[in-house]
RODO-2510 file (C-alpha; in nm, 4 decimals, decimal comma):
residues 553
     n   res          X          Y          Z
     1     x     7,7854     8,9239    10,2239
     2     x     8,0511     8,6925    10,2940
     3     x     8,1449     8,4270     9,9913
     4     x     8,3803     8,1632     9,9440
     5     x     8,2717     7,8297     9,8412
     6     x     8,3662     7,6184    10,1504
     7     x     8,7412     7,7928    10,1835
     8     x     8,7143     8,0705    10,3814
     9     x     8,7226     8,1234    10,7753
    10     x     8,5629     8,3666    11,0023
    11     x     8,6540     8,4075    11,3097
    12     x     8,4426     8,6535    11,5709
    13     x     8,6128     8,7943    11,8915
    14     x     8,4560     9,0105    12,1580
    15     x     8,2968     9,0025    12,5129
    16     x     8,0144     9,2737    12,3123
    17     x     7,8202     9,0850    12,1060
    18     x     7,9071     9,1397    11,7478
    19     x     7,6090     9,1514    11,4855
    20     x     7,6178     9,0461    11,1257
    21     x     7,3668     9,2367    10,9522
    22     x     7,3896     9,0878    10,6058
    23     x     7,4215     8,6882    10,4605
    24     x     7,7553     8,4989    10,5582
    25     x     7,7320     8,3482    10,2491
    26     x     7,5105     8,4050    10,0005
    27     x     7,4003     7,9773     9,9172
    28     x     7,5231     7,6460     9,9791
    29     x     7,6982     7,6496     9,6811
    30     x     7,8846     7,9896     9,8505
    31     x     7,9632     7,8319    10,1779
    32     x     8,2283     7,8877    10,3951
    33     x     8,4384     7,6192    10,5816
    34     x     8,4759     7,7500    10,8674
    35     x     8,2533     8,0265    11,0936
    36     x     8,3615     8,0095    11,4662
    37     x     8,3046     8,2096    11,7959
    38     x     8,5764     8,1927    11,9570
    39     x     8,5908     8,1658    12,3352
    40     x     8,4116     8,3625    12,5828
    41     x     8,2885     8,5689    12,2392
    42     x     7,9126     8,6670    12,1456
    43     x     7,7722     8,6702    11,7780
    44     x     7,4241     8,7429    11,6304
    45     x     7,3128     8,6618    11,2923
    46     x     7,0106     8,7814    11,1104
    47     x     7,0707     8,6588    10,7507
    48     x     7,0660     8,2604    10,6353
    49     x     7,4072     8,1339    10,7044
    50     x     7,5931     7,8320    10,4940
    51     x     7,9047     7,7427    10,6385
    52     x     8,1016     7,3684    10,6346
    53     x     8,1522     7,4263    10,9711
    54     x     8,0173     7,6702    11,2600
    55     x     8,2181     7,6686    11,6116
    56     x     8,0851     7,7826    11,9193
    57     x     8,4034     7,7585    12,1788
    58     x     8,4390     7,7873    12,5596
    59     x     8,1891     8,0525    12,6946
    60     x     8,1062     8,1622    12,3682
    61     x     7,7105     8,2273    12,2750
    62     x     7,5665     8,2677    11,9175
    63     x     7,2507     8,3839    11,8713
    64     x     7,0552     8,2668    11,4931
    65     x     6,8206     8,4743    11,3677
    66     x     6,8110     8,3126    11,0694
    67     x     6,8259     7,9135    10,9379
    68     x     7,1761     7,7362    10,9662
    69     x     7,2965     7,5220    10,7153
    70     x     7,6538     7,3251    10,7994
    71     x     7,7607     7,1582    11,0841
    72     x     7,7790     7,3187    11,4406
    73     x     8,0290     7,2079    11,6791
    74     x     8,0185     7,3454    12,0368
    75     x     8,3264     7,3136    12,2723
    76     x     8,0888     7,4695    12,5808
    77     x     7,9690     7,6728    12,4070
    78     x     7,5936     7,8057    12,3989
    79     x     7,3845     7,7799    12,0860
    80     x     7,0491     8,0072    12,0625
    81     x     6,8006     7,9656    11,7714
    82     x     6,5256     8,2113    11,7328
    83     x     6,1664     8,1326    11,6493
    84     x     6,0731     8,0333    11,3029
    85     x     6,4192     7,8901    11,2467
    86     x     6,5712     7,5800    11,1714
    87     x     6,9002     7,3932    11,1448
    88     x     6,9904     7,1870    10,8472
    89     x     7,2996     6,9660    10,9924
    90     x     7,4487     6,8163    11,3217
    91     x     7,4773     6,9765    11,6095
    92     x     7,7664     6,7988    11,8362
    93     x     8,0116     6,8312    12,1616
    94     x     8,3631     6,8226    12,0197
    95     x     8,5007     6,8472    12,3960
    96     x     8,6361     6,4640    12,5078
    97     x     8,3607     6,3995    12,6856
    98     x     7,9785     6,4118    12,7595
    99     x     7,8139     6,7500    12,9498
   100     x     7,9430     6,9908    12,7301
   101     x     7,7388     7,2398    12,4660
   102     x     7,3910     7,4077    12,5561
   103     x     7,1478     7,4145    12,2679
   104     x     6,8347     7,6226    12,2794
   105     x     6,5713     7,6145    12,0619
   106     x     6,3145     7,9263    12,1129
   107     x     6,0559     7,8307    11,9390
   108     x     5,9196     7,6768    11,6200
   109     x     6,2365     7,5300    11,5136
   110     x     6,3632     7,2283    11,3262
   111     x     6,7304     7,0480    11,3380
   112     x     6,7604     6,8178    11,0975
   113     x     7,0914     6,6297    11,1792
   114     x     7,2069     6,4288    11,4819
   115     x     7,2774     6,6007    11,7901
   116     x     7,5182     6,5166    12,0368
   117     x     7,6568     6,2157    11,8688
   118     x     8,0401     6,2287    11,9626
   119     x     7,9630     6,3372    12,2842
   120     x     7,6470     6,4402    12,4768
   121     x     7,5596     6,8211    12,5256
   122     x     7,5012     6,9551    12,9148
   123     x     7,1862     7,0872    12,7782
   124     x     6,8835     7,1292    12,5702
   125     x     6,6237     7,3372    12,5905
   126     x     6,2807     7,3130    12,3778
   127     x     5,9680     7,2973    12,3465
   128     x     5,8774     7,7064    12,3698
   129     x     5,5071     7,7601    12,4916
   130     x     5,2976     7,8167    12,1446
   131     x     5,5240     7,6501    11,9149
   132     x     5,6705     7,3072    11,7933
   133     x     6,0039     7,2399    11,7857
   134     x     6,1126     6,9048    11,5892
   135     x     6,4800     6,6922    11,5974
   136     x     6,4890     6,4963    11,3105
   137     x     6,7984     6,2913    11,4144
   138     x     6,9187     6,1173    11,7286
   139     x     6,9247     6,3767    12,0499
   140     x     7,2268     6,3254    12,3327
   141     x     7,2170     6,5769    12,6291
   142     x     7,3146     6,5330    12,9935
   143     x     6,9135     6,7603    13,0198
   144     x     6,6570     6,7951    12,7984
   145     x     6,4057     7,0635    12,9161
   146     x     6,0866     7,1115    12,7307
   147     x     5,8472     7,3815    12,8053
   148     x     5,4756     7,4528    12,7466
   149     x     5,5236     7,4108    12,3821
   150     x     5,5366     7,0573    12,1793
   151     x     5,8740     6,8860    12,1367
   152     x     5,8487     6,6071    11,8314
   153     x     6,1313     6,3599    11,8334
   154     x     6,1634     6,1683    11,5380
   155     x     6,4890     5,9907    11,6737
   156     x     6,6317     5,8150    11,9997
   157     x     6,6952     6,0100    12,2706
   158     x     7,0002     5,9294    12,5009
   159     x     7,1628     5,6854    12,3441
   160     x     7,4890     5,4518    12,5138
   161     x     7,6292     5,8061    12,5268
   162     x     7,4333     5,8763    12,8231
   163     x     7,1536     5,8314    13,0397
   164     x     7,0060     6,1459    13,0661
   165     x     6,7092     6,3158    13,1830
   166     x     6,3980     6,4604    12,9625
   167     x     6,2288     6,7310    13,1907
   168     x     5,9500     6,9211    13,1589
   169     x     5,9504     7,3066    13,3091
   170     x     5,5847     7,3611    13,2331
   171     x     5,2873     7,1794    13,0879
   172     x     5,3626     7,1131    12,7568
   173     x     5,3760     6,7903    12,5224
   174     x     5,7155     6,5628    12,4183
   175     x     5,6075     6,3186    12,1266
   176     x     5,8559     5,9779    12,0426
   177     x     5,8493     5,8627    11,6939
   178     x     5,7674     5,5093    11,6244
   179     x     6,0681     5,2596    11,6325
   180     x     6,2351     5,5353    11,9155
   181     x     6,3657     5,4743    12,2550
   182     x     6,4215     5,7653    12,5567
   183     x     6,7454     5,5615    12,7138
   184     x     6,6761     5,7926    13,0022
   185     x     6,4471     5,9580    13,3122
   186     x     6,0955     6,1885    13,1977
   187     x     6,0795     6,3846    13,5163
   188     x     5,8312     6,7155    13,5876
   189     x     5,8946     7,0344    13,7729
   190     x     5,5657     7,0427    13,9074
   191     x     5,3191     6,7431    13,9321
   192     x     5,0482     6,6852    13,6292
   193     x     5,2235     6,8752    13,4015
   194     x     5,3309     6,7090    13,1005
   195     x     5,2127     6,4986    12,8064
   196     x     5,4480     6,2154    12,6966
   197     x     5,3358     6,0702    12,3558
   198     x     5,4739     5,6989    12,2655
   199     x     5,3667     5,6152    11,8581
   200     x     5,4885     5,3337    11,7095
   201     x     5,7021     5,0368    11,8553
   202     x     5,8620     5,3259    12,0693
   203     x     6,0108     5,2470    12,3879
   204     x     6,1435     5,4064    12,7419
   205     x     6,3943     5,2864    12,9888
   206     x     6,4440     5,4845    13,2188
   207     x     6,1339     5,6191    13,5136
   208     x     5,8505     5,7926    13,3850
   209     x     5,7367     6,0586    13,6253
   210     x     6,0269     6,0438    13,8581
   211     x     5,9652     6,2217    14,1870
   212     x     5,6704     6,3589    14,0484
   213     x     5,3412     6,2719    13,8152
   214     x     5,3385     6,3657    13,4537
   215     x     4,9768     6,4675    13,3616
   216     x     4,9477     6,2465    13,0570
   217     x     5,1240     5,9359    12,9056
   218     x     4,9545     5,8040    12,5954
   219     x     5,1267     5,4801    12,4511
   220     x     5,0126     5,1710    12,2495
   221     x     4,9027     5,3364    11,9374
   222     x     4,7556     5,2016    11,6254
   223     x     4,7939     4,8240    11,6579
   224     x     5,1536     4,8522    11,7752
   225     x     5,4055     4,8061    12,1290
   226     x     5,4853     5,0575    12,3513
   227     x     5,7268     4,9760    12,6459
   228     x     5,8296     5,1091    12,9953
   229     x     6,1483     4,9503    13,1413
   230     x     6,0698     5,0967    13,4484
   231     x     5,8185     5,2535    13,6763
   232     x     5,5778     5,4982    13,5200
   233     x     5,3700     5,7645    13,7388
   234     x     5,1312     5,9997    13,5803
   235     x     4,7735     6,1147    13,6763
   236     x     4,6510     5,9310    13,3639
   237     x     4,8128     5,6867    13,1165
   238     x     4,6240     5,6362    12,8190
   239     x     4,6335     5,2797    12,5966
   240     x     4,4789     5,2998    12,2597
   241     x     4,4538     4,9836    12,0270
   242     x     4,8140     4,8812    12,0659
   243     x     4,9503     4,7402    12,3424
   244     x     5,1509     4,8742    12,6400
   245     x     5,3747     4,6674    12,8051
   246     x     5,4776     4,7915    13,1840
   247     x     5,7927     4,6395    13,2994
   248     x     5,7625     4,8710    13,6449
   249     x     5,4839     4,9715    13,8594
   250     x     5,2981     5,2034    13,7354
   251     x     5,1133     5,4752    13,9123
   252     x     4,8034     5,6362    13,7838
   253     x     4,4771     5,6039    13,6712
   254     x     4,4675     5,3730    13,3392
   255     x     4,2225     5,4026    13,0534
   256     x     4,1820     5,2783    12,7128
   257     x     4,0419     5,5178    12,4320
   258     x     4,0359     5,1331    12,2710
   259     x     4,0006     4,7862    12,2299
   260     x     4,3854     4,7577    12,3094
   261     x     4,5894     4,5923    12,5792
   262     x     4,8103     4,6628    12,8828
   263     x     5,0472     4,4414    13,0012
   264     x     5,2129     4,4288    13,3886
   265     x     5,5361     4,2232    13,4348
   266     x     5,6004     3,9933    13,7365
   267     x     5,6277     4,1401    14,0577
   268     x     5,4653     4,4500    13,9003
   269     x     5,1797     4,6628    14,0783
   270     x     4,9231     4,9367    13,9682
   271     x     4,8380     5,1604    14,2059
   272     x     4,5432     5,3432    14,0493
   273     x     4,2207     5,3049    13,8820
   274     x     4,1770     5,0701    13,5619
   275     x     3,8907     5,1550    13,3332
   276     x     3,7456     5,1283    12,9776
   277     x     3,7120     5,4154    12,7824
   278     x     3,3486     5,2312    12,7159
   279     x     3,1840     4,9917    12,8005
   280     x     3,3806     4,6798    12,7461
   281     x     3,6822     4,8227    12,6384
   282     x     4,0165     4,7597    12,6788
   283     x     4,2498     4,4344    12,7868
   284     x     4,4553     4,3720    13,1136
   285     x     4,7579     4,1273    13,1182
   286     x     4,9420     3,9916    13,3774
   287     x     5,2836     3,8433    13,3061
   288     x     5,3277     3,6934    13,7016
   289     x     5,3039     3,7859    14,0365
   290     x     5,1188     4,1491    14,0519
   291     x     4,8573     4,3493    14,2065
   292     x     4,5797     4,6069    14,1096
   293     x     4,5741     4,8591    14,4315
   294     x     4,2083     5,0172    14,3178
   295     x     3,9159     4,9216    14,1212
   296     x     3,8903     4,8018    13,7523
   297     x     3,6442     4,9045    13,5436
   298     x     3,4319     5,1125    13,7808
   299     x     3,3423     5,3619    13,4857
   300     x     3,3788     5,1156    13,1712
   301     x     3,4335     4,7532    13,2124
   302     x     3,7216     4,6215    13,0528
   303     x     3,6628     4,3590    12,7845
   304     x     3,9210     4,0968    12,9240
   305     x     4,1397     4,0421    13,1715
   306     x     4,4044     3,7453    13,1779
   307     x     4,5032     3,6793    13,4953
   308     x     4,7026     3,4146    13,7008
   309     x     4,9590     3,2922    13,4237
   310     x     5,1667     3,0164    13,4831
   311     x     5,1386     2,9101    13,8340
   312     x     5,1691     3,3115    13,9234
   313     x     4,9406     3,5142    14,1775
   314     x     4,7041     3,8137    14,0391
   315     x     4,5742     4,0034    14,3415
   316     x     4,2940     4,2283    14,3114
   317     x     4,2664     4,4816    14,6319
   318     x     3,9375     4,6776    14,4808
   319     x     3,6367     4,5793    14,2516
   320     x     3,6468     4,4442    13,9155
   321     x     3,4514     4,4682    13,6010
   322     x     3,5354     4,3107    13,3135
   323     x     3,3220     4,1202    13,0454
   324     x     3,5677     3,8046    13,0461
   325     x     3,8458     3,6986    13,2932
   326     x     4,0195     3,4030    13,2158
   327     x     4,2648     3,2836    13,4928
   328     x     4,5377     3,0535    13,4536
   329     x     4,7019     2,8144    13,6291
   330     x     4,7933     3,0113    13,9309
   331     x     4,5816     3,2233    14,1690
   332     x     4,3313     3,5113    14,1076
   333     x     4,3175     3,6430    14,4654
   334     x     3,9580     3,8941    14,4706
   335     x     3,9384     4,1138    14,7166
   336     x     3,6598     4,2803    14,6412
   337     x     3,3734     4,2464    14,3974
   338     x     3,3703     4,0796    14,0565
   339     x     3,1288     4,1925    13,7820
   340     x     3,1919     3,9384    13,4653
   341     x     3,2639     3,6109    13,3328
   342     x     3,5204     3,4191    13,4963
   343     x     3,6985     3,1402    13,3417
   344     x     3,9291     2,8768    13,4848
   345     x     4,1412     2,8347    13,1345
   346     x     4,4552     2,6224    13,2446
   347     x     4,4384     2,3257    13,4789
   348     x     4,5241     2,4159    13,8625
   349     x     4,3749     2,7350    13,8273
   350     x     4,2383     2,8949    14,1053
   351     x     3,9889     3,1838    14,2105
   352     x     3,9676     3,3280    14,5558
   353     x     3,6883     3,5418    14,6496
   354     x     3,7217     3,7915    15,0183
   355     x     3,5004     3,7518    15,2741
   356     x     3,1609     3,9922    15,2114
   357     x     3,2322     3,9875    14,8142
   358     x     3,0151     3,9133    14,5165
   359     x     3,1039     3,7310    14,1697
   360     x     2,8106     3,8799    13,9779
   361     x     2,8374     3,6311    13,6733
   362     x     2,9644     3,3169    13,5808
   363     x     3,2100     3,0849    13,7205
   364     x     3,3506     2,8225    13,4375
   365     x     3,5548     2,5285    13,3572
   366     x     3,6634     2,6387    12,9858
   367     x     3,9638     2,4587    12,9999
   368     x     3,8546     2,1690    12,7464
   369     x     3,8562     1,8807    12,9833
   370     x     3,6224     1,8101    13,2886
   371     x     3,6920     1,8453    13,6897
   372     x     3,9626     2,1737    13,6751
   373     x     3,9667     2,4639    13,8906
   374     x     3,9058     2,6109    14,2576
   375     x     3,7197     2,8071    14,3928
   376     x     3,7397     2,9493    14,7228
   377     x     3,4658     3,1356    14,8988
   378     x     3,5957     3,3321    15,2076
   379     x     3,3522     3,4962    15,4784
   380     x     3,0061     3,6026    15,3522
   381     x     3,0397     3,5831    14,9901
   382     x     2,7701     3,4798    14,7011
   383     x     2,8137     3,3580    14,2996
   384     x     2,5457     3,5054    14,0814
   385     x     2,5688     3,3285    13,7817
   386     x     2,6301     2,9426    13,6867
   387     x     2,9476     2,7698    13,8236
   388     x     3,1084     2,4804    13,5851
   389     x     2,8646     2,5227    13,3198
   390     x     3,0630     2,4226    13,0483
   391     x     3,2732     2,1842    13,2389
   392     x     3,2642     2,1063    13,6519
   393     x     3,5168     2,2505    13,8857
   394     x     3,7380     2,0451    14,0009
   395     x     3,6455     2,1917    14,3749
   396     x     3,4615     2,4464    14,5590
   397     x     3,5594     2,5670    14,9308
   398     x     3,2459     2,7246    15,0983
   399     x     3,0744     2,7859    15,4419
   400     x     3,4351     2,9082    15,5859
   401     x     3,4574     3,0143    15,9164
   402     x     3,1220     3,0097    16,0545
   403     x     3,0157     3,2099    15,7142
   404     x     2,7873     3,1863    15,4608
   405     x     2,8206     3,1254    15,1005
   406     x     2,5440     3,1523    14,8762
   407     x     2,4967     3,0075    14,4923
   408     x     2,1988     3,1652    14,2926
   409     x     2,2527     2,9433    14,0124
   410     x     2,3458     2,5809    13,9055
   411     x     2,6863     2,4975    14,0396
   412     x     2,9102     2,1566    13,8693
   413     x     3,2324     2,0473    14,0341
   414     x     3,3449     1,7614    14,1359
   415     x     3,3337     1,7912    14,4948
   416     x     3,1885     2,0834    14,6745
   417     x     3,4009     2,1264    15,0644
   418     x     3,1904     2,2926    15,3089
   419     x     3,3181     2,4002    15,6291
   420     x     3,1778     2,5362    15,9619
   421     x     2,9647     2,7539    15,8493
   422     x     2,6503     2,7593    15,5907
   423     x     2,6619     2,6684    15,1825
   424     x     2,3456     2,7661    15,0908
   425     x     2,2605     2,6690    14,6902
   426     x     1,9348     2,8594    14,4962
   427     x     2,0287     2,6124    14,1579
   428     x     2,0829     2,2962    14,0923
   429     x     2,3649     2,1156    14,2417
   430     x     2,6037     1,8547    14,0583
   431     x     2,8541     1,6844    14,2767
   432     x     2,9785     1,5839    14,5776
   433     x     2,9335     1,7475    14,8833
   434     x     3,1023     1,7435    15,1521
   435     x     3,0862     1,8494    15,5354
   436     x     3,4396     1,8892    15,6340
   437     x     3,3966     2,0812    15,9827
   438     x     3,1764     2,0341    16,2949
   439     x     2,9088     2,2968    16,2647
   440     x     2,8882     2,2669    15,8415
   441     x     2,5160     2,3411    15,6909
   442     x     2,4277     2,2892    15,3677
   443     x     2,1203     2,4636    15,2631
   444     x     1,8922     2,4015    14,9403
   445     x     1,6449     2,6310    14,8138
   446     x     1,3320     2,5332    14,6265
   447     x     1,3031     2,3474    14,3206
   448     x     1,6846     2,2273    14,3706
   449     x     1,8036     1,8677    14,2098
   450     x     2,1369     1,7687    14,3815
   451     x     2,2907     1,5093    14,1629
   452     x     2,5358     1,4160    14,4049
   453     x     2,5951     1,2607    14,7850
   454     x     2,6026     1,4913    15,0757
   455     x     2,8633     1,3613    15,3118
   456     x     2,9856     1,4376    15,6429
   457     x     3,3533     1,3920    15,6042
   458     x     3,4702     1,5134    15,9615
   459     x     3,5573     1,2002    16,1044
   460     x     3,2888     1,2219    16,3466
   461     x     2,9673     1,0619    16,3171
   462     x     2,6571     1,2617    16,3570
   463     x     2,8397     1,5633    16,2034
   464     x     2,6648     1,8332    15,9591
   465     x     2,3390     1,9592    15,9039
   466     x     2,1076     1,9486    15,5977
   467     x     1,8262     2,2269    15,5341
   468     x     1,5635     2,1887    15,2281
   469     x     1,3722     2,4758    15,2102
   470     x     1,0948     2,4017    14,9319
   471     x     1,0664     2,0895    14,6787
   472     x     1,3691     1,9215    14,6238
   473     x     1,5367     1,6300    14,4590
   474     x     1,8555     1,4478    14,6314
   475     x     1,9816     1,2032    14,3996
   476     x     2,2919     1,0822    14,5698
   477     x     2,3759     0,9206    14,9196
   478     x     2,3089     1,1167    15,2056
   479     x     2,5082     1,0608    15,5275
   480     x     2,7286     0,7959    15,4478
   481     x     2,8949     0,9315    15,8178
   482     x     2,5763     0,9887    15,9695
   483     x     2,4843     1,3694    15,9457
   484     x     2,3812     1,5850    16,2875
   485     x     2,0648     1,6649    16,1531
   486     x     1,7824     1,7146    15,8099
   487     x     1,5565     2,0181    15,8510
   488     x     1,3240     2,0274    15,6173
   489     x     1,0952     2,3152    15,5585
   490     x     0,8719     2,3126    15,2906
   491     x     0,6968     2,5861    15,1436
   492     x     0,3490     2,4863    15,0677
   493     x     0,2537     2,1543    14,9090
   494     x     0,6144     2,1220    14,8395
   495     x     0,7652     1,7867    14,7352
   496     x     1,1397     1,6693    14,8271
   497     x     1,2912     1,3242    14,7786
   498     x     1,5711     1,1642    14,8818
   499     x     1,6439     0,8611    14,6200
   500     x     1,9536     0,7213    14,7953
   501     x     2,0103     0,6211    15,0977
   502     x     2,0008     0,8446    15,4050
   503     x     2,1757     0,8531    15,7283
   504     x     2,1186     1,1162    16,0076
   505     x     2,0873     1,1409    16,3942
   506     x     1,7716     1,4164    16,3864
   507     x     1,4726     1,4248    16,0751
   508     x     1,3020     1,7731    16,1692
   509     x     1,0065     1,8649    15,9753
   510     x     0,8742     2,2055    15,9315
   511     x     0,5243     2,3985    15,9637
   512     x     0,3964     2,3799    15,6273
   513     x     0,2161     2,0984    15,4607
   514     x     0,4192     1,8978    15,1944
   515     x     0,5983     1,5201    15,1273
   516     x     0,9153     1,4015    15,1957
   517     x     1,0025     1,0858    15,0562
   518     x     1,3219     0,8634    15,1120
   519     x     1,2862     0,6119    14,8823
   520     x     1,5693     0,4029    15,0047
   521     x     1,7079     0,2416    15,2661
   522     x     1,7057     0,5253    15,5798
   523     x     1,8179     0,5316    15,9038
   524     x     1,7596     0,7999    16,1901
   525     x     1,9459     0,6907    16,4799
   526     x     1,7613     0,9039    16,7091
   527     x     1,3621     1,0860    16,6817
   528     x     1,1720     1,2706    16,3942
   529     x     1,0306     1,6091    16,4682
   530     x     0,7169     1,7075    16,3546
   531     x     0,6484     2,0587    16,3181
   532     x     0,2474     2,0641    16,1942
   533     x     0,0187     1,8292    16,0665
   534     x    -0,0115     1,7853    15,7055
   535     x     0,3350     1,6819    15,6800
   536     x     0,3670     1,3433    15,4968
   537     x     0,6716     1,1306    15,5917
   538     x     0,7071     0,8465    15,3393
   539     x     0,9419     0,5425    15,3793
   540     x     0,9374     0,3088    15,0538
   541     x     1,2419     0,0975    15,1862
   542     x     1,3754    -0,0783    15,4592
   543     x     1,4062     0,2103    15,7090
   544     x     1,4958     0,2577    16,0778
   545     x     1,3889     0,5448    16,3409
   546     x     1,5695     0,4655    16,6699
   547     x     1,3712     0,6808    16,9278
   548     x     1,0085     0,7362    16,7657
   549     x     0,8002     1,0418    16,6484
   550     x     0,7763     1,3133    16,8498
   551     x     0,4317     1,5850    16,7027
   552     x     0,4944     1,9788    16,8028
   553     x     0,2167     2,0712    16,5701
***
């Protein structure tokens, strides 16, 4: 036993490693000043050691045994601590400069102090397979590599010092304090491999899953903010009921084990999967222009998505399932299916839907005042649920192309474009409608009220087709720029009437018996069709057919 209450020095010299078999020391009131290994030396130590001050030089290797208890300073020097463990002071590079010092932990070990706060070691290694090794302090290296073990960090890593890189050789777990930041790269040796644990208000700056996928990321815990400055790629990244904020792409499938919320910064895209942990779990943010590459919610809908902020465009390459989605004053750009409620909350706010796609829910106006929001309709595409319920759309695109788009429900907006192809509407209809392009249809189902005109707004007269299949009500004017053509079709004793004036080149009645009554003034500048008998055609105003009544039935 070597005692000397923080006076003495020893110094060890040798290429063979040179043991001490009993305490250097024999308390911390007994300490030493000064234990060093001087260069190119080795030293093993199997008792508790209390020293001011131990230094590793150039080359040099000590190997604890036992717990440490002083301040370690390593001038290249290489620092081994044996399972079970632990180091109660700093650990630092007294070399002018960062990249110097190697550090290895072997396996349940715990340093208390800062490490690497002069200047950064070259390495660290952790994070032994079975065990956890914790840093108490502030960590510097050029490399941190943790292994299959757990590595807990309950200080920043890479500070100004440098930007380092945290690395791990085998599948094991790195966990960040709350309040924390990695100022630095987490990079894998081999892809999913890896868990990187943010608590707290932690934070990362540098690319997660450089080169190649971690296997797990879990961040926004307990109500709180984690944040990646840069990209992120791991096969999953879990949010819990915090929030994560993205400030880089991020690659990977995305899941919430809760009600919490992940935020994307403009310019930012997700390439991978977004889904609830359950059913209507889990919020989706975007700050500006971004894209989702795959489908949302296709296990778990997501409880809310805000999309479309601030004149920005959200683009959506897969499927989506959320309960809500509230888009802003930009663009929502679907390109693929929508299962939810979608609401147009700012003024200018527009929703896109791809040609072939489904909105199966609601399309609404919830942004307090009346006649805000698009909607476009490209290709084949069909709205489920009630459009402008709460308050009409400013305006909905349809028919594009030679297409057809379909409305099950009641649709309110204030004017409804169709173009060359066929808006077909199973609900009730509230306001205007208009045939922009030669070839438009519009198409009512049964029992429909259109509180509204239907106009041909081509610039050509005799432009645009009607079709009213069943009974019908057509409140508005009808042809104010005479329409090609009215088909009507009823189903069986079916009643329609027009109670506005009416304009049209061709009146073509079906082969089932019903009524159709124009009840003001209406003009058919060329012939009416009739398709069977039983139909009744009745005029109550001053009305004009040009070229008679032809009878096919």
């Amino acid at each position: 036993t070597v005692d000397n209450s923080s006076t003495g020095i020893l110094q060890i010299q040798g290429t063979n490693t040179f043991t001490l078999a009993n305490a250097v020391a024999s308390s911390a009131a007994q300490r030493l000043y000064l234990v060093q290994v001087n260069d190119n030396s080795k030293a093993s130590f199997s008792h508790d050691i209390y020293s001011q001050y131990f230094n590793i030089l150039n080359g040099a290797t000590a190997t604890f045994g036992c717990n440490v208890d002083g301040a370690v300073q390593l001038r290249d020097g290489t620092m081994i601590v044996q399972d079970g463990f632990n180091v109660t002071g700093t650990i630092d590079n007294i070399v002018t400069g960062n990249g110097y010092g190697v550090l290895k932990l072997l396996g349940t070990n715990t340093v208390s102090g800062a490490v690497g706060s002069s200047y950064a070691l070259k390495s660290i290694t952790t994070g032994a397979s079975g065990a956890i090794a914790t840093f108490s302090s502030t960590v510097n290296a050029t490399t941190i590599s943790s292994d299959a073990g757990k590595t807990v960090f309950n200080g920043n890593i890479f500070t100004d010092l440098v930007t380092g890189t945290l690395n791990f050789t085998a599948d094991g777990i790195v966990e960040l304090a709350s309040g924390k930041t990695i100022a630095g790269v987490v990079s894998t040796n081999t892809a999913d491999t890896g868990t990187l644990t943010l608590n707290g208000t932690s934070k990362v700056t540098g690319t997660v899953g450089s080169g190649k996928a971690l296997k797990l990321v879990t961040a926004g815990q307990s109500a709180t903010t984690s944040t990646f400055d840069d990209k992120v790629n791991a096969t999953t990244i879990s949010v819990g009921s915090g929030t994560a904020a993205f400030n880089g792409d991020v690659t990977g499938g995305l899941t919430f084990s809760a009600n919490g919320t992940m935020k994307l910064y403009a310019g930012g895209t997700i390439i991978g999967t977004v889904d609830g942990g359950s059913e209507n779990q889990g919020k989706l943010s975007f700050l500006g222009d971004s894209t989702v590459i795959d489908t949302i919610g296709n296990s778990n809908a997501l409880s809310l998505i805000t999309a479309a902020q601030s004149g920005t465009t959200s683009t959506f390459d897969s499927s989506v399932k959320s309960q809500t989605i509230n888009v802003g004053s930009g663009l929502a750009d679907f390109k693929g299916d929508v299962t939810g409620s979608v609401n147009i909350a700012a003024k200018n706010g527009t929703i896109k839907l791809y040609d072939g796609g489904t909105i199966a829910g609601s399309v609404d106006n919830t942004t307090g005042s009346p006649n805000q929001g698009t909607l476009t309709l490209a290709g084949d595409s069909k709205v489920t649920g009630l459009v402008g319920n709460t308050n009409a759309l400013l305006s909905i695109s349809a028919g594009q192309d030679g297409n057809t788009s379909t409305f099950d429900s009641a649709v309110k907006a204030q004017t409804i474009t169709v173009d060359s192809g066929v808006a077909e509407f199973n609900g009730n209809v509230t306001g205007a409608i208009n045939i922009a392009t030669i070839g438009g249809t519009v198409k009512l189902g049964d029992e429909i009220t259109v509180t509204g005109a239907i106009n041909n707004t081509t610039g050509s007269e005799d432009q645009g087709t009607l079709t009213v299949v069943g009974s019908a009500t057509i409140n508005g004017v009808v042809g104010a720029n005479s329409l090609a053509s009215i088909g009507i079709f009823n189903t069986s004793n079916s009643a329609i009437t027009f109670s506005n004036a009416v304009t049209t080149k061709e009146l073509a009645l079906g082969t089932k018996s019903g009524s159709t009554t124009f009840a003001a003034t209406t003009n058919i500048n060329d012939a009416v069709t009739y398709g069977a008998d039983g139909q009744n055609l009745i005029f109550k105003a001053t009305s004009t057919v040009t070229n008679g009544v032809n009878f096919d039935g």
